[in-house]
C-alpha positions as CSV (number, residue, x, y, z in Angstrom):
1,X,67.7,-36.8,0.9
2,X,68.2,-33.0,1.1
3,X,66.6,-29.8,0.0
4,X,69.1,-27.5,-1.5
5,X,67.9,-23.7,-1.5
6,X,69.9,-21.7,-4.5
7,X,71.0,-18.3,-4.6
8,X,72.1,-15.3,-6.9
9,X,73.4,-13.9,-3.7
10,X,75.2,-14.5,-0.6
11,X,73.6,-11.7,1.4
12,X,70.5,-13.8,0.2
13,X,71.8,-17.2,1.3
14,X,72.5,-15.9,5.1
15,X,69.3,-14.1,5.3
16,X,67.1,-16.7,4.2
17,X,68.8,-18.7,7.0
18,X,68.1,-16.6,9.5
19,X,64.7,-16.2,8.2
20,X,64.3,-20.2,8.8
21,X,65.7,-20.3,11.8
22,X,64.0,-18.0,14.1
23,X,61.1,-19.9,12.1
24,X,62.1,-23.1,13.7
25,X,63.3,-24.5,9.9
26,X,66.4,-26.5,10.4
27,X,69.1,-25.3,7.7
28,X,72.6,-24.8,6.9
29,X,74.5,-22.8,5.0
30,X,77.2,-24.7,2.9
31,X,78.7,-24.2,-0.3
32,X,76.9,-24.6,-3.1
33,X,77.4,-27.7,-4.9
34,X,79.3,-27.3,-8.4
35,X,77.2,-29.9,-10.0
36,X,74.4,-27.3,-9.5
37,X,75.4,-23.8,-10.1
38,X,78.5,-21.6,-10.0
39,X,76.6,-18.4,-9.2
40,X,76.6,-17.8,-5.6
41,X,79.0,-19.8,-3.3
42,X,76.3,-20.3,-0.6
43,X,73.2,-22.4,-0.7
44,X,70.8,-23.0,2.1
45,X,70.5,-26.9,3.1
46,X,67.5,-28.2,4.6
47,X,65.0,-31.4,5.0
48,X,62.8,-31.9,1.7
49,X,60.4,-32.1,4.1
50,X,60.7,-28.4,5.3
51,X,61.6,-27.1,2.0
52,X,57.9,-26.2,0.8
53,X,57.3,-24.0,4.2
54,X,60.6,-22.5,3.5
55,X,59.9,-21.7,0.1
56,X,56.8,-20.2,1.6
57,X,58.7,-18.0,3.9
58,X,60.8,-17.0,1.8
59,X,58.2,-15.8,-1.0
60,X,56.3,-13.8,2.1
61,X,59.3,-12.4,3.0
62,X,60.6,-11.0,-0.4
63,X,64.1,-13.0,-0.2
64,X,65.1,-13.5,-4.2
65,X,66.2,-17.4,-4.0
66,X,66.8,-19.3,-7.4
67,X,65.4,-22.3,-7.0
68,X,64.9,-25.4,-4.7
69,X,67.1,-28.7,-5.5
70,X,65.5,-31.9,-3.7
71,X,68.0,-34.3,-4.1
């Protein structure tokens, strides 16, 4: 299983990776799946176990994200 983190924006996509990685979340950026969105070509990857503290972060740290895939 994976969490898939969605975007509106790239710029978004890279930071939030950043973000989770100098947090000690393991992600990835990869494209973003077509069976879940054509808006953004970037997505954030990580464990579903990590995605609630990333979704955290991410909310405490004012980066916009979409939504969160667990799949």
């Amino acid at each position: 299983m994976e969490a898939i983190i969605l975007f509106h924006s790239t710029n978004y996509a890279i930071w939030a990776q950043d973000l989770l990685k100098k947090n000690n979340i393991t992600c990835k950026t990869i494209p973003v799946p077509r069976d879940l969105s054509s808006d953004c070509g970037y997505c954030v990857r990580t464990s579903p176990e990590d995605s609630n503290s990333a979704e955290e972060l991410l909310k405490e740290n004012d980066v916009e994200y979409d939504r969160v895939v667990v799949r």
